[in-house]
Backbone as CSV, one residue per row, in Angstrom:
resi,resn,N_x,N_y,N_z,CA_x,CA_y,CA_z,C_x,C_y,C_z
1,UNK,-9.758,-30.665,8.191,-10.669,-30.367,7.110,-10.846,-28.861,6.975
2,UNK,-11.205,-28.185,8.179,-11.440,-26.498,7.475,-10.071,-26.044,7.492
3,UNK,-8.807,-26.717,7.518,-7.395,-25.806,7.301,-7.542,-25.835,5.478
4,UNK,-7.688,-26.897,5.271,-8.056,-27.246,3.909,-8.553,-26.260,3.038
5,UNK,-10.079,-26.628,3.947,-10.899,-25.441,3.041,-10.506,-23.627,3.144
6,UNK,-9.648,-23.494,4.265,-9.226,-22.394,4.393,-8.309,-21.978,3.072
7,UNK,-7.415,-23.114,3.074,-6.431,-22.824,2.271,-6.816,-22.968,0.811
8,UNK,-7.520,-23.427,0.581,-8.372,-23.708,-0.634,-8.962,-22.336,-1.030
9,UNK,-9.176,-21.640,0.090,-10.145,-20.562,-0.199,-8.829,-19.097,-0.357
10,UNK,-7.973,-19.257,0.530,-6.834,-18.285,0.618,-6.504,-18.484,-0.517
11,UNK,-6.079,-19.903,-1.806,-5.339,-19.922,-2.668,-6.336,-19.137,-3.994
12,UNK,-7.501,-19.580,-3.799,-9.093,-18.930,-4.975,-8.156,-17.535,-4.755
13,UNK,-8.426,-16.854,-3.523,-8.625,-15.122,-3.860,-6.869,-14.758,-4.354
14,UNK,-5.950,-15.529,-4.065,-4.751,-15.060,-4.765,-4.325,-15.562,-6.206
15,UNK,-5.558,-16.647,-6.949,-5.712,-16.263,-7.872,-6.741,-14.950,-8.789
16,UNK,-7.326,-15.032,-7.883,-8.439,-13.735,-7.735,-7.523,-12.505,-8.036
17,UNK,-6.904,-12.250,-7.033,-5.497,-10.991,-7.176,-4.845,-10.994,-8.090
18,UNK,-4.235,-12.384,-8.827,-3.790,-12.103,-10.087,-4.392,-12.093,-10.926
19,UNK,-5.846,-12.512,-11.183,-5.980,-12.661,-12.421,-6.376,-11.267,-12.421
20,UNK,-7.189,-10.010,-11.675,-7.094,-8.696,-11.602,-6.256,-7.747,-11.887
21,UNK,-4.995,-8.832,-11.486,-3.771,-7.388,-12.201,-3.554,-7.531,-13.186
22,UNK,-3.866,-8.729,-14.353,-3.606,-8.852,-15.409,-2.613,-9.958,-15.703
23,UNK,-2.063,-10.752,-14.948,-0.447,-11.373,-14.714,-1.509,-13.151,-15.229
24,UNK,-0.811,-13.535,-15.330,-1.074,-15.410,-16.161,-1.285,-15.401,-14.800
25,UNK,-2.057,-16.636,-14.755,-2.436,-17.442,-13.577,-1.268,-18.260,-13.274
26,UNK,-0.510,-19.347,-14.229,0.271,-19.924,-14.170,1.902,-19.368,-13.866
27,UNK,2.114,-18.108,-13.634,3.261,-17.399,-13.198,2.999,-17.978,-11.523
28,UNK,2.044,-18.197,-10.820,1.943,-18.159,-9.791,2.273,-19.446,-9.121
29,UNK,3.125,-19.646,-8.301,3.575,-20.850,-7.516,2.957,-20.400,-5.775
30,UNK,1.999,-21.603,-5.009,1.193,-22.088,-4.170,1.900,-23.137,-4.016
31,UNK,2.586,-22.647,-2.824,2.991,-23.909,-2.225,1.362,-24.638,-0.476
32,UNK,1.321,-25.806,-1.140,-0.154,-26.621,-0.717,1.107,-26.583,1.577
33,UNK,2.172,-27.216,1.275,2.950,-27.502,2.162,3.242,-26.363,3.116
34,UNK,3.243,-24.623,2.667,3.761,-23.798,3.333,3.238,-23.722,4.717
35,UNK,1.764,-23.388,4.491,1.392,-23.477,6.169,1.561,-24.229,7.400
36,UNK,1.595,-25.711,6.545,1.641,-26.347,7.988,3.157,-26.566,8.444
37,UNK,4.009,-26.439,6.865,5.421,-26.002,7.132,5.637,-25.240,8.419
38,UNK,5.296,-24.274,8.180,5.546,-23.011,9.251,4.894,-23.169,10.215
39,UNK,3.925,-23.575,10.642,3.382,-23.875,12.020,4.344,-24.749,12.548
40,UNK,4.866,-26.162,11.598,5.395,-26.679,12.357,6.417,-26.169,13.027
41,UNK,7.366,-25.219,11.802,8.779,-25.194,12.594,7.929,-23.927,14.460
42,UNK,7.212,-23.084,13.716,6.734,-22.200,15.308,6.451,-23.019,16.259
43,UNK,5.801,-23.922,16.112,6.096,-24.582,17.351,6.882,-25.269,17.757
44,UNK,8.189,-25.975,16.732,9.349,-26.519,17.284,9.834,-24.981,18.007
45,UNK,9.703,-23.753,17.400,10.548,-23.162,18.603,9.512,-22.872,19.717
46,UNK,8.409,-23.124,20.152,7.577,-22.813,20.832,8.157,-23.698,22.107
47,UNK,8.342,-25.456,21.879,8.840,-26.367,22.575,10.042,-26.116,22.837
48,UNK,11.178,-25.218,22.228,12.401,-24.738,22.763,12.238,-23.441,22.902
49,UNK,11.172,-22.892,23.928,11.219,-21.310,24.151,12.368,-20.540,23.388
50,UNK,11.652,-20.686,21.799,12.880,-19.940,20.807,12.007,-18.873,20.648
51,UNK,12.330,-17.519,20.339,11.625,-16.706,19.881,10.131,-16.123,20.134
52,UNK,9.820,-16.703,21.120,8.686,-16.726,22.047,8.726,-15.603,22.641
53,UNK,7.588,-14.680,22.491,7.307,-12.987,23.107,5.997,-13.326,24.577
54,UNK,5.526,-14.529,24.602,4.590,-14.092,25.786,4.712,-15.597,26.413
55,UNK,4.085,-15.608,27.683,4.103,-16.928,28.724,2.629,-16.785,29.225
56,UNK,1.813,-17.947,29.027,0.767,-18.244,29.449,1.009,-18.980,30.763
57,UNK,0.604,-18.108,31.993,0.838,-19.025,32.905,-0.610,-19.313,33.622
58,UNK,-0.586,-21.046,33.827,-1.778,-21.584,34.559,-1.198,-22.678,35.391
59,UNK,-1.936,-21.859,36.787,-1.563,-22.455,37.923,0.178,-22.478,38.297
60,UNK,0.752,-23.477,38.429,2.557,-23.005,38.501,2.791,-23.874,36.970
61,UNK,1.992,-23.965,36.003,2.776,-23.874,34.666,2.893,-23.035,33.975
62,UNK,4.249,-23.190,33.029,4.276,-21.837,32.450,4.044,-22.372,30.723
63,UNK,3.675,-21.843,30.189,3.259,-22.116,28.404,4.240,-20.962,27.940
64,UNK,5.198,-21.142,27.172,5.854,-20.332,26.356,5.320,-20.380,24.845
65,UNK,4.745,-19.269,24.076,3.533,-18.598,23.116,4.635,-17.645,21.965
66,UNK,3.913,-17.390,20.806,3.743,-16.539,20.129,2.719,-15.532,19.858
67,UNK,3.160,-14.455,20.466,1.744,-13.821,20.172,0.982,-13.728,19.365
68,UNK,1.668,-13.546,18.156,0.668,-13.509,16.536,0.027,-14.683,16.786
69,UNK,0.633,-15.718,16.841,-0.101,-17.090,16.675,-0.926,-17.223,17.646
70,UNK,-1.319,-16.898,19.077,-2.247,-17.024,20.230,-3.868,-15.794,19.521
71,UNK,-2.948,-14.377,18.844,-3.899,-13.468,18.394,-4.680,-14.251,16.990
72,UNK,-4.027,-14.770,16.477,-4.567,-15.238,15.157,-6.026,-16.499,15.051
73,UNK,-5.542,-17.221,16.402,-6.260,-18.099,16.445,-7.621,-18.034,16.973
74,UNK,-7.062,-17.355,18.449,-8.347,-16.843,19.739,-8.642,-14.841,19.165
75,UNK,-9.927,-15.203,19.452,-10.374,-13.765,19.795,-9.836,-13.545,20.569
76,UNK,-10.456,-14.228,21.989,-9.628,-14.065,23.533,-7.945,-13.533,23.115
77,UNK,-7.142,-14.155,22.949,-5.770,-13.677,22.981,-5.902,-12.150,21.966
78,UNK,-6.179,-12.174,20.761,-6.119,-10.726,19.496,-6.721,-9.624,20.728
79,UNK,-8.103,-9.559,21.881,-8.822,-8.477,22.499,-7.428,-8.692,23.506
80,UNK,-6.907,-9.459,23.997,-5.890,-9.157,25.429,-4.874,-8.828,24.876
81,UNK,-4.411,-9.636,23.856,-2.770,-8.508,23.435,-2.996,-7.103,22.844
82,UNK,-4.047,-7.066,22.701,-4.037,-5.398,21.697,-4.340,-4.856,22.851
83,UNK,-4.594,-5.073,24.221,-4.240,-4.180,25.165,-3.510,-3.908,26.286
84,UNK,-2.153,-4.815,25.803,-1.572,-4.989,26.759,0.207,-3.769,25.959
85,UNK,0.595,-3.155,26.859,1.744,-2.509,26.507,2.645,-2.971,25.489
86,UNK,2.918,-1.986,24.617,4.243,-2.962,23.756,6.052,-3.566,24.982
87,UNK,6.247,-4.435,24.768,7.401,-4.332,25.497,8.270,-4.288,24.410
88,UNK,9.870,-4.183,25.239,10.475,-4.158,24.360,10.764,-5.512,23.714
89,UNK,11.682,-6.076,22.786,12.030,-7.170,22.127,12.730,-8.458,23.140
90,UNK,13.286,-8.332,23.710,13.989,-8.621,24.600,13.003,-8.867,26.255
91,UNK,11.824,-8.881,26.419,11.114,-8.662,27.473,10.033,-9.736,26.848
92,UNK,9.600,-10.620,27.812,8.444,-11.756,27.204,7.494,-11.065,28.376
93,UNK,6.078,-11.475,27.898,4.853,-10.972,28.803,4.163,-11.939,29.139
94,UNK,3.920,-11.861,30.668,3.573,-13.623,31.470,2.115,-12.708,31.639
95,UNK,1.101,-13.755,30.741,-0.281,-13.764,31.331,-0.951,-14.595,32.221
96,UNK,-1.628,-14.480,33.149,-1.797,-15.490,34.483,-3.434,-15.370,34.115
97,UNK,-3.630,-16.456,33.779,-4.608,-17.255,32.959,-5.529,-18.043,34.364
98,UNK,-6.495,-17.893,34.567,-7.469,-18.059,36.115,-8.572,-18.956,35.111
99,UNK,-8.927,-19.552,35.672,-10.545,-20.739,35.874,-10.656,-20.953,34.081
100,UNK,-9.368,-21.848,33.833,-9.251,-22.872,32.883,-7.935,-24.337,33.732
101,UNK,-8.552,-24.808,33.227,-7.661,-26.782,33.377,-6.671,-26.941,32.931
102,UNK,-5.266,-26.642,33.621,-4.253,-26.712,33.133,-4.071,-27.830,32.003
103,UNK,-4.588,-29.114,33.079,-4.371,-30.134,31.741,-4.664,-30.064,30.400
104,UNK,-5.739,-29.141,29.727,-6.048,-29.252,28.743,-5.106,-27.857,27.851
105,UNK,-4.076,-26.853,28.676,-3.701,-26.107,27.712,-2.386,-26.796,26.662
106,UNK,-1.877,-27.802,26.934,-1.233,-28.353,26.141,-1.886,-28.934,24.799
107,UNK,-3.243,-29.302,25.282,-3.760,-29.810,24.352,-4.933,-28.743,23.146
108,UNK,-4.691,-28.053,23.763,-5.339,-26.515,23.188,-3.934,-26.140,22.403
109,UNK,-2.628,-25.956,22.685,-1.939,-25.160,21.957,-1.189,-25.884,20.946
110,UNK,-1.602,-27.257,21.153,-1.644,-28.247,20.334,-2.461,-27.542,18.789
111,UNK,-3.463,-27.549,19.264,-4.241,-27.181,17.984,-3.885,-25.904,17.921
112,UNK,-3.850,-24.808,18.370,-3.179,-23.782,17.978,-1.618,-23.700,16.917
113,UNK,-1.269,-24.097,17.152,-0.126,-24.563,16.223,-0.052,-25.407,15.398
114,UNK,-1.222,-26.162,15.328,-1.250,-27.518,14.259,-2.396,-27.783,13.684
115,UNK,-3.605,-27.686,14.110,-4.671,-27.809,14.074,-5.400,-28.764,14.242
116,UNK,-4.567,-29.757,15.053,-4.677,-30.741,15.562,-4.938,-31.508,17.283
117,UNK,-6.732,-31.416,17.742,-6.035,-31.783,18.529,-6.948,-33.090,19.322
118,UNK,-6.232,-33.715,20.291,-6.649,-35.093,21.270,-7.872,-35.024,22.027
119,UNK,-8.926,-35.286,21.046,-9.922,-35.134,22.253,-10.480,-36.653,22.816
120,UNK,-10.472,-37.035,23.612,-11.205,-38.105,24.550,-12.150,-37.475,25.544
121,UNK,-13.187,-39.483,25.935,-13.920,-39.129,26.998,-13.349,-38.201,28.187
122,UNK,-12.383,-38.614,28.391,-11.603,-38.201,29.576,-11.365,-36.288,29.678
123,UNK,-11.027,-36.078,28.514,-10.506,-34.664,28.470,-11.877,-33.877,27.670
124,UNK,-12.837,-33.932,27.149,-13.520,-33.409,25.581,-14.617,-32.597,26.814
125,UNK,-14.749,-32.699,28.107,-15.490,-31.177,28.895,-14.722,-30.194,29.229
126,UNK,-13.476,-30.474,29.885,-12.524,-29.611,30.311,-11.939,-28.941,28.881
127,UNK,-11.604,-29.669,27.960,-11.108,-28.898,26.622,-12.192,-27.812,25.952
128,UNK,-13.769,-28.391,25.798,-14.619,-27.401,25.343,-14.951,-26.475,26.137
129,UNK,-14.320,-26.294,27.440,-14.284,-25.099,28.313,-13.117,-24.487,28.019
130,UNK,-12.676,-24.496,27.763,-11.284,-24.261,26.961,-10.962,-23.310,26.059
131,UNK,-11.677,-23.899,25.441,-11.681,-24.061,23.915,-13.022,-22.190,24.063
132,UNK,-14.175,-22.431,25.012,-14.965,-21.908,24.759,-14.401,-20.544,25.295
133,UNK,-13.308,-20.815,26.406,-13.192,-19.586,27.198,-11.920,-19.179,26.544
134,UNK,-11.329,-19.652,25.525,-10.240,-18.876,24.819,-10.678,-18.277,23.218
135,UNK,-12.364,-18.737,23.441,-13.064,-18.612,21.733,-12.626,-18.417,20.139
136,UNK,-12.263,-19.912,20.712,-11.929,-20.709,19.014,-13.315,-21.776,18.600
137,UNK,-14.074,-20.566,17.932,-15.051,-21.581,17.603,-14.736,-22.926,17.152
138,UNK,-13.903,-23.130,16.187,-13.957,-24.690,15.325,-13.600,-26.148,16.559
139,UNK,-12.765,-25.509,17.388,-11.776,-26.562,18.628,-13.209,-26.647,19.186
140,UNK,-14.343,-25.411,19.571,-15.601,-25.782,20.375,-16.702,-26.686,19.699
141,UNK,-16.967,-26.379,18.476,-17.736,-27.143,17.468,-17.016,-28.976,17.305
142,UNK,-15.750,-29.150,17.568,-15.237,-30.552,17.496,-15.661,-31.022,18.851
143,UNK,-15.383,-30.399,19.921,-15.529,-31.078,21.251,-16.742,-30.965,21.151
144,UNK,-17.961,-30.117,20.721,-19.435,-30.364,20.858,-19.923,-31.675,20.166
145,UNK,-19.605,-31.949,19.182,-19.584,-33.162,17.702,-19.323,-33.905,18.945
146,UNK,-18.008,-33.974,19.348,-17.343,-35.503,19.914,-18.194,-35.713,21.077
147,UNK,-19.239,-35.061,22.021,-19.871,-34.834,22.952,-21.270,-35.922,22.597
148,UNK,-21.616,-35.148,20.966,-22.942,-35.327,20.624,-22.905,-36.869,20.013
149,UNK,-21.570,-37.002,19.525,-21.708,-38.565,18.809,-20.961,-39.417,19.716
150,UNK,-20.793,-39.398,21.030,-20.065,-40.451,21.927,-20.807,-40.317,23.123
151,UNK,-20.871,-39.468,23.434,-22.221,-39.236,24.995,-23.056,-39.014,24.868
152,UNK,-23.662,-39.452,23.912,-25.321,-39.153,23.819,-26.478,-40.407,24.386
């Protein structure tokens, strides 16, 4: 629902932009499909460490990442990569990630890439720690909801 309204709102201001420069509204082609297009294929190469610049490692797993996409989503990741050295192209950067639940980073980068993600009784404390300590509000606001309308 808020990719929606995101995109709903991204598509308003780029008619906003055109109708400012003067150009027809209707010159303009919005494709509704592009985003989740492209998330998907980033994370098909995410699952074949294609093109992947950083490694989240927790505990002896390793998470192979995009940085834009880890910065875009989390505060947490945008404040740690903007201070971490440029490497070169050819060089991936392993972050060693301390007092989060391995089990739940699959299911975190799940929604990072999709916006989609599995919450159950089983997993929905360990994920909103997660979720809270990589600060993506919306992933924390779902696991709080799923908290408030199933364990209450």
């Amino acid at each position: 629902k808020a990719s929606k309204e995101s995109m709903i709102e991204h598509q308003e201001q780029i008619k906003e932009m055109v109708g400012n420069a003067g150009l027809r509204q209707d010159e303009i082609f919005i494709s509704p499909e592009h985003f989740s297009s492209l998330l998907t294929q980033l994370n098909n190469y995410r699952h074949q460490c294609d093109m992947t610049d950083v490694v989240i490692c927790v505990g002896e797993r390793q998470f192979p990442c995009h940085r834009a996409i880890l910065a875009g989503c989390s505060e947490f990741f945008h404040q740690l990569l903007q201070t971490l050295p440029a490497y070169a192209e050819s060089k991936v950067q392993k972050l060693v990630i301390e007092d989060i639940y391995v089990d739940t980073v699959d299911i975190f980068l799940n929604y990072v890439y999709s916006g989609v993600a599995k919450i159950t009784a089983d997993n929905v404390e360990q994920l909103l720690d997660t979720a809270k300590f990589f600060q993506v509000q919306r992933l924390t606001e779902a696991c709080t909801e799923f908290l408030n309308k199933h364990c209450s």
